[in-house]
PDB file as gemmi writes it, atoms N, CA and C in Angstrom:
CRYST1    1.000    1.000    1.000  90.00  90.00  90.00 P 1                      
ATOM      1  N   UNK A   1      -1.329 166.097  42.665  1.00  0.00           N  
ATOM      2  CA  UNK A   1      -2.187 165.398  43.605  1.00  0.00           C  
ATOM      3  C   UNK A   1      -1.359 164.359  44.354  1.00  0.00           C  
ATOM      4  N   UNK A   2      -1.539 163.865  45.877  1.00  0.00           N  
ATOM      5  CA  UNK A   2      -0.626 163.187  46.677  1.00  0.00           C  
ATOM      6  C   UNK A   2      -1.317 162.374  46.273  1.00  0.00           C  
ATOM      7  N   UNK A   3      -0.481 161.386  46.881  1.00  0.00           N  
ATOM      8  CA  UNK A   3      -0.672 160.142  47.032  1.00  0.00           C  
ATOM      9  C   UNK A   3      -1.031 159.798  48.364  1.00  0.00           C  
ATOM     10  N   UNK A   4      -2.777 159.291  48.341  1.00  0.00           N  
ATOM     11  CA  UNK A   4      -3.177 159.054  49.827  1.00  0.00           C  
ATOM     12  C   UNK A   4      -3.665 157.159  50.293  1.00  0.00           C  
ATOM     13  N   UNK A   5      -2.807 156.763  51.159  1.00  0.00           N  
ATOM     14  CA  UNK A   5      -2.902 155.429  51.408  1.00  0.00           C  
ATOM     15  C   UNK A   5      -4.584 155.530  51.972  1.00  0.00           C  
ATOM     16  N   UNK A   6      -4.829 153.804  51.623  1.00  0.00           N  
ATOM     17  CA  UNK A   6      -6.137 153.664  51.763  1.00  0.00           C  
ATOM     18  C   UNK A   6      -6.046 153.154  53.481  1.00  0.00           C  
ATOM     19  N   UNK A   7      -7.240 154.095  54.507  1.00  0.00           N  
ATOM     20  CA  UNK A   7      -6.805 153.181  55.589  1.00  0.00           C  
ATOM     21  C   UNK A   7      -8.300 152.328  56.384  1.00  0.00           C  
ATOM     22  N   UNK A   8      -8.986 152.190  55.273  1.00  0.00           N  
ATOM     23  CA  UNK A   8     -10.471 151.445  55.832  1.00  0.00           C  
ATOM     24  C   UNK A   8      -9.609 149.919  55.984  1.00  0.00           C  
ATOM     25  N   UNK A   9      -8.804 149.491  55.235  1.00  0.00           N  
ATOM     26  CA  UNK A   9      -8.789 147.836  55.341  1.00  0.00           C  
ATOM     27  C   UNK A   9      -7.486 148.039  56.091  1.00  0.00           C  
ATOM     28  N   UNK A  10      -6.957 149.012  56.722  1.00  0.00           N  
ATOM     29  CA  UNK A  10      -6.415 148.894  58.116  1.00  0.00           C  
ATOM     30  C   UNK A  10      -6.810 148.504  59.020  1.00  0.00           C  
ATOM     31  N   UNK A  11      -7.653 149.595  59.240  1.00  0.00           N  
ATOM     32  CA  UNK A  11      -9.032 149.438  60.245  1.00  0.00           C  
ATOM     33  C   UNK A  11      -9.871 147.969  60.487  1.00  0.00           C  
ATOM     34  N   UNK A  12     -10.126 147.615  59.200  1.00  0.00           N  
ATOM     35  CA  UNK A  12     -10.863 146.605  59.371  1.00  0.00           C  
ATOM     36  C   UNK A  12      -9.843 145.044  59.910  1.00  0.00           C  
ATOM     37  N   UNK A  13      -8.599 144.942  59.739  1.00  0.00           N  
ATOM     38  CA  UNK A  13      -7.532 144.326  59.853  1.00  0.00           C  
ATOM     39  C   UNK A  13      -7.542 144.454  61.560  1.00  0.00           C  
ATOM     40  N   UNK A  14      -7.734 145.927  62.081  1.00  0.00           N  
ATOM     41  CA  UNK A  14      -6.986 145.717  63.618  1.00  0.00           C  
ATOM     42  C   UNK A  14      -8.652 145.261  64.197  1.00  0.00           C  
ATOM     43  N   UNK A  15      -9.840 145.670  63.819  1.00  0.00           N  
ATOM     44  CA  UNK A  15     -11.147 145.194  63.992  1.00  0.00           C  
ATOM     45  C   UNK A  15     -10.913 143.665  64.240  1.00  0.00           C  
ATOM     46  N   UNK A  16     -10.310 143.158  63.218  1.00  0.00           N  
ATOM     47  CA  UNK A  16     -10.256 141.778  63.445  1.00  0.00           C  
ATOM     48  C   UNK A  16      -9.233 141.417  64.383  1.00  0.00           C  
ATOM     49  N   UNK A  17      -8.520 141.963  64.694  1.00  0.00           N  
ATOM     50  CA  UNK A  17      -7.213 141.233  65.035  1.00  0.00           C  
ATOM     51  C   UNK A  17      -7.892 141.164  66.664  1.00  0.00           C  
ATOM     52  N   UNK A  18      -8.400 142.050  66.724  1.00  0.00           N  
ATOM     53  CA  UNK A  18      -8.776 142.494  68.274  1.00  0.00           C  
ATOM     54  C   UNK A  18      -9.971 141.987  68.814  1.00  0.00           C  
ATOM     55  N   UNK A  19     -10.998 141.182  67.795  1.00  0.00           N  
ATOM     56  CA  UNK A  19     -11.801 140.384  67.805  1.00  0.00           C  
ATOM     57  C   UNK A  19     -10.995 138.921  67.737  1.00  0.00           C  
ATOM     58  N   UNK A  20     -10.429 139.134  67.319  1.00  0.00           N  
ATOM     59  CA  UNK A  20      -9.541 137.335  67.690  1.00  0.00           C  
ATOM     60  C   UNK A  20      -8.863 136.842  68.941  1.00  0.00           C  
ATOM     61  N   UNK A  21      -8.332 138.514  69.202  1.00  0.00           N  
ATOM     62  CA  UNK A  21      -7.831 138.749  70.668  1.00  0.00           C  
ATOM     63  C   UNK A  21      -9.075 138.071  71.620  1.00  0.00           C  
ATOM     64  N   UNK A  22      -9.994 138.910  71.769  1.00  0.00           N  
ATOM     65  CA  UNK A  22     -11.439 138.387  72.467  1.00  0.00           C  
ATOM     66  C   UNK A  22     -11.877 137.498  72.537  1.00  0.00           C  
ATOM     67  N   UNK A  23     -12.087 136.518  71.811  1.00  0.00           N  
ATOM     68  CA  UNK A  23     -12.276 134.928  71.484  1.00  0.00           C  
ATOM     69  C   UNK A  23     -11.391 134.686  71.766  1.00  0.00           C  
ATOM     70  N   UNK A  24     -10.375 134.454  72.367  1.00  0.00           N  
ATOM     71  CA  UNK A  24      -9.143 133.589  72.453  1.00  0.00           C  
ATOM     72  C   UNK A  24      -9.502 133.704  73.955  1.00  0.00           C  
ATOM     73  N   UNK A  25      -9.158 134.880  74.442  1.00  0.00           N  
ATOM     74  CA  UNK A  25      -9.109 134.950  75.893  1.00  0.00           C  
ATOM     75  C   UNK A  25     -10.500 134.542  76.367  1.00  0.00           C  
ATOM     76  N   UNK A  26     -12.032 134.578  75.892  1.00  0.00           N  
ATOM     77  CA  UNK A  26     -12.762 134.086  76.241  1.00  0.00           C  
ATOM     78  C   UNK A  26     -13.218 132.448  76.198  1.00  0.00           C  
ATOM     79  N   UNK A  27     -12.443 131.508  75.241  1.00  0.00           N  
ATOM     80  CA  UNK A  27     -12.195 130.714  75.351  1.00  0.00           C  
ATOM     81  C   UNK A  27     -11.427 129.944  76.195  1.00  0.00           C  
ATOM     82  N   UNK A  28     -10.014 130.551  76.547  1.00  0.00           N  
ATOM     83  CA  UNK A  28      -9.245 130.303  77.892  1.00  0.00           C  
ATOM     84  C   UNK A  28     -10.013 130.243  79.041  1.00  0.00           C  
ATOM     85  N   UNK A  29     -10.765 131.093  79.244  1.00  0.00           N  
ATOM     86  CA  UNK A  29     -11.626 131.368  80.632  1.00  0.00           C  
ATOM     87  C   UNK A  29     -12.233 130.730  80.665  1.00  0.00           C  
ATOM     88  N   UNK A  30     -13.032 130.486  79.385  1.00  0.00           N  
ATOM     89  CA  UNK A  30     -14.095 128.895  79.536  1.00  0.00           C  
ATOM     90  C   UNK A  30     -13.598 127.689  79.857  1.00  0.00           C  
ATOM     91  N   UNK A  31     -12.501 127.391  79.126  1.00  0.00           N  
ATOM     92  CA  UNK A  31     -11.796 126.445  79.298  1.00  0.00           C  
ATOM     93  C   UNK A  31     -11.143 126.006  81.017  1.00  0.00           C  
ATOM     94  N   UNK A  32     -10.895 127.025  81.434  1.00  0.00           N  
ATOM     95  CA  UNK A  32     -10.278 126.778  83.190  1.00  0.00           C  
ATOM     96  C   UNK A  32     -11.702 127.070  83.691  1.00  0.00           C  
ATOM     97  N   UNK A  33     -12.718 127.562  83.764  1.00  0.00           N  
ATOM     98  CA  UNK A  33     -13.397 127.423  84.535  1.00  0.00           C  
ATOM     99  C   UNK A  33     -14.800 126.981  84.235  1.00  0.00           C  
ATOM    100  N   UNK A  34     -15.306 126.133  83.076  1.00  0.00           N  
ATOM    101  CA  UNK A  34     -15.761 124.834  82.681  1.00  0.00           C  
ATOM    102  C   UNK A  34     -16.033 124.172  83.540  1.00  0.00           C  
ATOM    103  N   UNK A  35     -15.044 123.499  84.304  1.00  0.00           N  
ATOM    104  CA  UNK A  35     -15.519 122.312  84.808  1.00  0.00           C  
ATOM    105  C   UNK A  35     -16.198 123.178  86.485  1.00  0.00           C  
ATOM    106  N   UNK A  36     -15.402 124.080  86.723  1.00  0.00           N  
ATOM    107  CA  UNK A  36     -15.883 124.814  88.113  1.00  0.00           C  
ATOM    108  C   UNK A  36     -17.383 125.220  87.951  1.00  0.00           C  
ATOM    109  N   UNK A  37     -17.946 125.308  86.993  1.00  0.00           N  
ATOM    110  CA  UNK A  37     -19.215 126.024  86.527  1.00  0.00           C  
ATOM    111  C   UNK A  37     -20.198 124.879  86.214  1.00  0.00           C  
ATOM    112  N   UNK A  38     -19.485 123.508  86.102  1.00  0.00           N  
ATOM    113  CA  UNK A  38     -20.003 122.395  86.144  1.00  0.00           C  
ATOM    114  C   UNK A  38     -20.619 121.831  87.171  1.00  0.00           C  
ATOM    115  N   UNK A  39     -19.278 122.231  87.932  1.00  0.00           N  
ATOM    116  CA  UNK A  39     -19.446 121.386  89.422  1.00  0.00           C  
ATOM    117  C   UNK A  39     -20.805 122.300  90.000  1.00  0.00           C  
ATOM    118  N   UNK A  40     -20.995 123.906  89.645  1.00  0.00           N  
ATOM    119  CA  UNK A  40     -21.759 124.596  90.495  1.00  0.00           C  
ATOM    120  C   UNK A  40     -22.944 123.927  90.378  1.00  0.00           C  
ATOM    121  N   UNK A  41     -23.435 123.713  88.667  1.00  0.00           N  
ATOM    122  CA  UNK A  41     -24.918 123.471  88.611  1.00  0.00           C  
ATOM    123  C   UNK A  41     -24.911 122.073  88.733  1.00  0.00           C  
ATOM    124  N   UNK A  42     -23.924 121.063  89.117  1.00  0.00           N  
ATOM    125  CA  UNK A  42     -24.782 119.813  89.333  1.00  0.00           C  
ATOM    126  C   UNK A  42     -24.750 119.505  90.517  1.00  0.00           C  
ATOM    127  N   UNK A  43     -24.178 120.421  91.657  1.00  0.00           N  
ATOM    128  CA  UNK A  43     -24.588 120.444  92.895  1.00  0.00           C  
ATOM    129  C   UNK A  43     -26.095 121.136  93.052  1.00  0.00           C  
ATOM    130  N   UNK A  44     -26.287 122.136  92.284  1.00  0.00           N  
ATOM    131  CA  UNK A  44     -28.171 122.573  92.257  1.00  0.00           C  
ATOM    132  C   UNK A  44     -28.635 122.013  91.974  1.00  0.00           C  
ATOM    133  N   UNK A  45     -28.146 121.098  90.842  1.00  0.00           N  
ATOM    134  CA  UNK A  45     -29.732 120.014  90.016  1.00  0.00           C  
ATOM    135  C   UNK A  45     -29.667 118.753  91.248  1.00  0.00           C  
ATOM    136  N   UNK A  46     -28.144 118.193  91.854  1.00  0.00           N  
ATOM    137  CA  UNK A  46     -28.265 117.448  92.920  1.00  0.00           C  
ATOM    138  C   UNK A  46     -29.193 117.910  94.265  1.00  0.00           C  
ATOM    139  N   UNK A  47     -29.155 119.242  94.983  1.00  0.00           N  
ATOM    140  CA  UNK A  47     -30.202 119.427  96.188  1.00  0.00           C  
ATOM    141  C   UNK A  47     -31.681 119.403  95.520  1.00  0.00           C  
ATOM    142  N   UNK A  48     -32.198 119.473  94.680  1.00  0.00           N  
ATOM    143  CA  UNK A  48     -33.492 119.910  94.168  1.00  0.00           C  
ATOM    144  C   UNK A  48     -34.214 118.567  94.337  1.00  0.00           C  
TER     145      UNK A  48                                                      
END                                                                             
């Protein structure tokens, strides 16, 4: 009988890795455009 590597907690390893990927870069984006998204709505709550 071979010997067969286990590959679920591979899987679950690049699952994560690639979910960390995602949060990172969606944090960056928040981060630079935060304050631009700021400026939008308190120019709306300002005309109202």
């Amino acid at each position: 009988m071979m010997y067969q590597p286990r590959e679920e907690g591979q899987g679950l390893v690049e699952y994560a890795l690639i979910l960390v990927l995602v949060a990172v870069v969606v944090i960056v984006i928040l981060a630079l455009l935060g304050p631009v998204i700021g400026n939008v709505f308190s120019g709306i709550v300002r005309n109202l």
